[in-house]
LOLO-611179 format. One record per residue (C-alpha): residue number from 1; y, x, z. Coordinates in steps of 0.2 Angstrom, whole numbers, plus 5000, padded with zeros to 4 digits. Example, Ala and Ser with C-alpha at 12.3 -4.5 7.8 and 13.67 -1.06 7.14 Angstrom:
2
SITE; 1; 4978; 5062; 5039
SITE; 2; 4995; 5068; 5036
This chain:
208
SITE; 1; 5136; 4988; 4979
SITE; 2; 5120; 4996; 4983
SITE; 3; 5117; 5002; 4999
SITE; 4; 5119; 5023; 5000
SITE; 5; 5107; 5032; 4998
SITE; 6; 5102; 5049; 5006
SITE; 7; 5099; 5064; 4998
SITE; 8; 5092; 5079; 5006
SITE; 9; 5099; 5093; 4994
SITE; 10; 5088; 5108; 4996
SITE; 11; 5090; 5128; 4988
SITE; 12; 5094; 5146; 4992
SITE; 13; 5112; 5142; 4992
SITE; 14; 5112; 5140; 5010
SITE; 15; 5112; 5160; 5012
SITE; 16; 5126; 5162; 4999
SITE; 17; 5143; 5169; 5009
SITE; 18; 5153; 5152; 5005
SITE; 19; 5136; 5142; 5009
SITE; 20; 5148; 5129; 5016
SITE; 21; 5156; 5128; 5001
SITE; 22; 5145; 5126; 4991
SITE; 23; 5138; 5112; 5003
SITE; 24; 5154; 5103; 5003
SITE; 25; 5154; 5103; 4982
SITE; 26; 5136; 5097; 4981
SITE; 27; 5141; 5083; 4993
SITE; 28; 5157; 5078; 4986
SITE; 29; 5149; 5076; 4969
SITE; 30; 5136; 5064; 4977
SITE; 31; 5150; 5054; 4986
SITE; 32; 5158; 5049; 4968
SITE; 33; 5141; 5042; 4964
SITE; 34; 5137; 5033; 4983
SITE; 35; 5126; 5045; 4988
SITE; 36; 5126; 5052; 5005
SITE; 37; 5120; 5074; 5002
SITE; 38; 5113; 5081; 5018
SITE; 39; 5115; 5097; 5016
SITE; 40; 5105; 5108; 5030
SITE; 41; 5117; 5119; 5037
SITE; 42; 5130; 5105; 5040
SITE; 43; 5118; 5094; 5049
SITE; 44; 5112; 5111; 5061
SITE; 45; 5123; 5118; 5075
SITE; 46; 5115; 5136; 5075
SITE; 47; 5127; 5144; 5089
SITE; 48; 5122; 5127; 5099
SITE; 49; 5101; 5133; 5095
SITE; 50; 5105; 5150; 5099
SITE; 51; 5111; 5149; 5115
SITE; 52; 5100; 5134; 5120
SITE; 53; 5084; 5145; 5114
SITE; 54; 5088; 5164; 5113
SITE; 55; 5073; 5168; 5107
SITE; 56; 5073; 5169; 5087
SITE; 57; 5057; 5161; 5085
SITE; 58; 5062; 5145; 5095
SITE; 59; 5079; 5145; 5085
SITE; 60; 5068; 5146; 5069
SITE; 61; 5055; 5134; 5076
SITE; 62; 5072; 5124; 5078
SITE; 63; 5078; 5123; 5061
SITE; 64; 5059; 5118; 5054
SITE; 65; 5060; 5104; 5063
SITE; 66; 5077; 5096; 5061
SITE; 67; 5074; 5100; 5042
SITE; 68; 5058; 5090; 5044
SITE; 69; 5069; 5075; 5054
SITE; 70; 5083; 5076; 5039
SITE; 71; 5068; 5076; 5025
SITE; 72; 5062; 5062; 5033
SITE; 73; 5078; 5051; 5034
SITE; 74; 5080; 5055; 5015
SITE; 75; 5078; 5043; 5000
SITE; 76; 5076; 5057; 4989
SITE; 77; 5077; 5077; 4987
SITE; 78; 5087; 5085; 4973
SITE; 79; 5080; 5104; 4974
SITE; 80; 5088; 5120; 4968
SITE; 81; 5071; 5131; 4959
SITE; 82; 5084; 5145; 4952
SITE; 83; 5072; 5160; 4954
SITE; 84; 5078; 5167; 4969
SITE; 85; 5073; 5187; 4973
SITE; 86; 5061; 5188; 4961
SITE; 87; 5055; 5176; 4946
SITE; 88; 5049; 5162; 4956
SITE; 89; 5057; 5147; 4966
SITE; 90; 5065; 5152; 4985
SITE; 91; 5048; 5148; 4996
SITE; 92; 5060; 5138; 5007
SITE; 93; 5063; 5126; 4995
SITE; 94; 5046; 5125; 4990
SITE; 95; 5038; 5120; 5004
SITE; 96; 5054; 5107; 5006
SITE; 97; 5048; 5100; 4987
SITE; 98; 5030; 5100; 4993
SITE; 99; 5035; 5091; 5010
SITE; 100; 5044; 5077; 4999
SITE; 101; 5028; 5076; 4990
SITE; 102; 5019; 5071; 5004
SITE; 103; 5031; 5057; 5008
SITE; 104; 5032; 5053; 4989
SITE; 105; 5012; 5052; 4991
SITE; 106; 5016; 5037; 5006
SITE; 107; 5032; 5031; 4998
SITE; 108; 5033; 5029; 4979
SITE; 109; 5052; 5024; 4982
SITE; 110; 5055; 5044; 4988
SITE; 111; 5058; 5053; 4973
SITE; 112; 5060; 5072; 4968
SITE; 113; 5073; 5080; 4957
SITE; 114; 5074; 5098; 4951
SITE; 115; 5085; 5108; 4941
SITE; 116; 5084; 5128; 4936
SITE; 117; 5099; 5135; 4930
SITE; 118; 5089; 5150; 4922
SITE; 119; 5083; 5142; 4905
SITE; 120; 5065; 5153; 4902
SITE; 121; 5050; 5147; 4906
SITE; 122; 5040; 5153; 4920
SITE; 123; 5029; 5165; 4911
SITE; 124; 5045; 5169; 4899
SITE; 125; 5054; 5176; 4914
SITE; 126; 5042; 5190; 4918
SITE; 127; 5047; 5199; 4902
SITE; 128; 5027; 5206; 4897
SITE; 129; 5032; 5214; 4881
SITE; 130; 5013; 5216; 4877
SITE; 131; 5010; 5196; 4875
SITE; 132; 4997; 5196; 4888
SITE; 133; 5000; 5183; 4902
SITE; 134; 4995; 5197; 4916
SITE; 135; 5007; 5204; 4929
SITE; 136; 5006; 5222; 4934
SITE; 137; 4990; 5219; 4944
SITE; 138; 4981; 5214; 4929
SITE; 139; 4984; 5196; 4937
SITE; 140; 4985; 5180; 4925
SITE; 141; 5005; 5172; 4926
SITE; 142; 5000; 5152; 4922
SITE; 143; 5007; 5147; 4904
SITE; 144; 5011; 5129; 4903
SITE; 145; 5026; 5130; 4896
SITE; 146; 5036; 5124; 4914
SITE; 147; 5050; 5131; 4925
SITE; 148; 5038; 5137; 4938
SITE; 149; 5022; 5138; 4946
SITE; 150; 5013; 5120; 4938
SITE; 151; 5012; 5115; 4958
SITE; 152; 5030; 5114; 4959
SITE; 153; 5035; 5107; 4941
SITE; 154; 5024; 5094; 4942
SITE; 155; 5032; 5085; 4959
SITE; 156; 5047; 5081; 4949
SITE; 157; 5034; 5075; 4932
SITE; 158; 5023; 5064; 4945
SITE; 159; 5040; 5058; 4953
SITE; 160; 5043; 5049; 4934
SITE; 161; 5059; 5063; 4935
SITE; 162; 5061; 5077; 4923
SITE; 163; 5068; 5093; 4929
SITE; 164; 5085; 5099; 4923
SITE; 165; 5089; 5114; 4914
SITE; 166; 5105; 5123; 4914
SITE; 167; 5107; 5141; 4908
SITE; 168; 5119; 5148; 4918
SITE; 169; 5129; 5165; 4918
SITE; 170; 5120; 5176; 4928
SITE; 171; 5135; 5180; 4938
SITE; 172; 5134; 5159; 4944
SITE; 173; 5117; 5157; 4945
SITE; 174; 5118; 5149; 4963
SITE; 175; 5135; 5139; 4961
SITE; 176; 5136; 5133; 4943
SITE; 177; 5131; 5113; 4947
SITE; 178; 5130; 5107; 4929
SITE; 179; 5111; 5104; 4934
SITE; 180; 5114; 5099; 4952
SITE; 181; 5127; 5085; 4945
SITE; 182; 5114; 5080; 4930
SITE; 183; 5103; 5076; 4945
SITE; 184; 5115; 5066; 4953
SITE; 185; 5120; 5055; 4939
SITE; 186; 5100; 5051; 4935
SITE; 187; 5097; 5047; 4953
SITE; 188; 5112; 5036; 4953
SITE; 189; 5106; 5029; 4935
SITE; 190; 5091; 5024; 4945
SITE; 191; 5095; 5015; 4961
SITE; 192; 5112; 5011; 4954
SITE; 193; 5122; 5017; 4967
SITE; 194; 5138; 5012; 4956
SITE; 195; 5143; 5005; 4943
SITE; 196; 5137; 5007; 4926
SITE; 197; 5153; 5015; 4919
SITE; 198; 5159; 5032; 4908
SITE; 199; 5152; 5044; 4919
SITE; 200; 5133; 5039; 4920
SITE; 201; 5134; 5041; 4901
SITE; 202; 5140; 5058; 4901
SITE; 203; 5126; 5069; 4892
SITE; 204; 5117; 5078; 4906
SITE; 205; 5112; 5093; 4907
SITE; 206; 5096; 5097; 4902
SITE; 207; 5078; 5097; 4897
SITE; 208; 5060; 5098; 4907
């Protein structure tokens, strides 16, 4: 069997109530397919930062770095780009998609997978009933038909990935992981991670 790869597994859903599990989810469903998830907060002992640095900025300082260490141990990224607290991607997670592009840049082998479970486009999500691309400042919103700001969409493009696209119900916007798993299967499709069987040809979810 292929040697496991690591997946750095990046999103908001680190600031959901059950984060950790969540985490554990996201993790199991890459254990089926030999992938090993890192998921931030389980790799991050913050009462251990806390008391070792009291001051917040250090902790925070912290937690940038050991993200950076477990970025730079990972094969890959699969990233969450639900909006998140307005109509664009968590800023978090962009930087962490950027970051990976940087090593993707060095390494071609480091690959990037997205998935949106909100299934409008960026400028769709904006809701301008006038059919101008302009926000309320009288500022142009990019039309390119992508799930967000062409900087972030086009990691994943450049990455030979599409992103995937699950519309989820409002109400599971930052649990449902129809798209998450859909990643899963087309990272394990492509290193091989298991065996060719009945649940790499299950239909994925999604389109780019």
């Amino acid at each position: 069997m292929t040697m496991q790869k690591l997946a750095y597994l990046a999103g908001p859903e680190v600031f959901l109530p059950n984060a950790a599990e969540i985490g554990q989810e996201k993790i199991d469903i890459c254990k089926k397919y030999n992938i090993c998830g890192l998921f931030p907060i389980f790799e991050l002992d913050l009462n251990h930062f806390a008391t070792a640095a009291p001051d917040r900025k250090e902790v925070a300082l912290r937690i940038f770095r050991h993200n950076l260490q477990l970025m730079n141990r990972a094969d890959f990224i699969i990233a969450n780009m639900t909006p998140f607290r307005g109509p664009s991607i968590d800023p978090g997670t962009a930087f962490e998609i950027g970051y990976m592009h940087a090593l993707h840049a060095e390494n071609a082998d480091k690959r990037i997978f997205l998935y949106s479970n909100v299934d409008r486009t960026y400028l769709e999500r904006f809701d301008d009933d006038t059919g101008n691309a302009v926000d309320d400042l009288g500022m142009e919103i990019e039309d390119f038909g992508l799930r967000d700001n062409l900087m972030i969409h086009c990691a994943a493009l450049v990455s030979r990935t599409e992103v995937k696209v699950h519309d989820a119900a409002e109400d599971q916007r930052f649990t449902d992981l129809t798209a998450f798993r859909a990643c899963v299967i087309e990272a394990a499709a492509l290193w091989q991670t298991v065996p060719q069987g009945p649940a790499l040809h299950r239909q994925a979810a999604g389109r780019g």
